[in-house]
C-alpha positions in Angstrom: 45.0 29.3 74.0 48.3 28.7 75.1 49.0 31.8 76.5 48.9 30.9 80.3 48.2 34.7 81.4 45.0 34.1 79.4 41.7 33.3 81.3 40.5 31.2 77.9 43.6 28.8 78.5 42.0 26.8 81.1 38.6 26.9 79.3 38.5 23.8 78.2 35.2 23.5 75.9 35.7 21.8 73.2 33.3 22.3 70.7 33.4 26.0 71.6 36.9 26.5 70.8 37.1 24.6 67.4 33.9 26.0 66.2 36.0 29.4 66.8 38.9 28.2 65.2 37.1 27.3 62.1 34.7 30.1 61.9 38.3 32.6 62.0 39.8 30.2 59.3 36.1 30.6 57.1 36.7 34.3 57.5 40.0 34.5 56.2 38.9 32.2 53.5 35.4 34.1 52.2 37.3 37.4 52.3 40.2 36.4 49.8 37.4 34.2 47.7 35.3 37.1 48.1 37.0 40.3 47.6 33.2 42.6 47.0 31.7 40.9 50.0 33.3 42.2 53.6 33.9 39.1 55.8 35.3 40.4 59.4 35.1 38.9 62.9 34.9 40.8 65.5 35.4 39.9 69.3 33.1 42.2 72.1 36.5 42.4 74.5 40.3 43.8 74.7 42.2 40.8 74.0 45.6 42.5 75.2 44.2 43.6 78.6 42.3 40.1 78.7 38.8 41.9 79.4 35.9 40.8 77.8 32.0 41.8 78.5 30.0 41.2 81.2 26.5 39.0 79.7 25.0 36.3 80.7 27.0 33.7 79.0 30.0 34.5 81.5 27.7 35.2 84.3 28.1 38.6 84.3 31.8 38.2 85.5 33.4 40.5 82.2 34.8 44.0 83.2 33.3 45.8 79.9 29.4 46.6 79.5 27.5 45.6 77.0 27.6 49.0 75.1 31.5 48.7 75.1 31.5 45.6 74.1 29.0 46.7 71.1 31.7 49.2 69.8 33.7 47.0 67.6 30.6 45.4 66.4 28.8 48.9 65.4 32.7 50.1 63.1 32.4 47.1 61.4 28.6 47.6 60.4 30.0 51.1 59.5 32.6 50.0 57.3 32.7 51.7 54.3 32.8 50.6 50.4 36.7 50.7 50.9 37.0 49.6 53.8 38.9 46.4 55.0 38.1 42.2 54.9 39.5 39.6 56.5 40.1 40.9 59.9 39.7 40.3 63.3 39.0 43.2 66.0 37.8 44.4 69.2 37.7 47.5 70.6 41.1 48.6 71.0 41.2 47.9 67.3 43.1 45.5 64.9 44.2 41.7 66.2 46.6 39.8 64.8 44.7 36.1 63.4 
């Protein structure tokens, strides 16, 4: 959010944003209460490059289709027994929280 070479830095809604920041803080919190249960979040873009998916929430302005933007959602489903909780991805793979 401060990152000026971010387009979300000068998005300035409100509710939007916090609701985000909690719902990343709830995830982090379910998966260490929760250890059995994966709790992951998952974001339909490439946060590094800044490209996030064309729908109609952002008026089709995103540089990634829909089915790209689908591909961190679908290896999370996937996840096996083993697999990891309380992390936050797109499609190039792991994000720092």
């Amino acid at each position: 959010m401060t990152d000026p070479g971010q387009a979300v830095s000068t998005m300035y809604e409100l509710a939007y944003t916090s609701s985000k920041a909690a719902l990343n803080m709830i995830t982090v919190r379910y998966a260490q209460a929760l250890p059995a249960i994966k709790f992951n979040a998952v974001t339909p873009g490439e946060v590094a490059n800044g490209r996030f998916t064309a729908t109609d929430m952002n008026t089709h302005t995103g540089k990634l289709t829909v089915t790209e933007g689908s591909d961190p959602i679908i290896e999370l489903a996937m996840l096996a027994a083993d697999g990891p909780t309380g992390i936050f991805i797109d499609r190039l793979g792991r994000i720092a929280w």
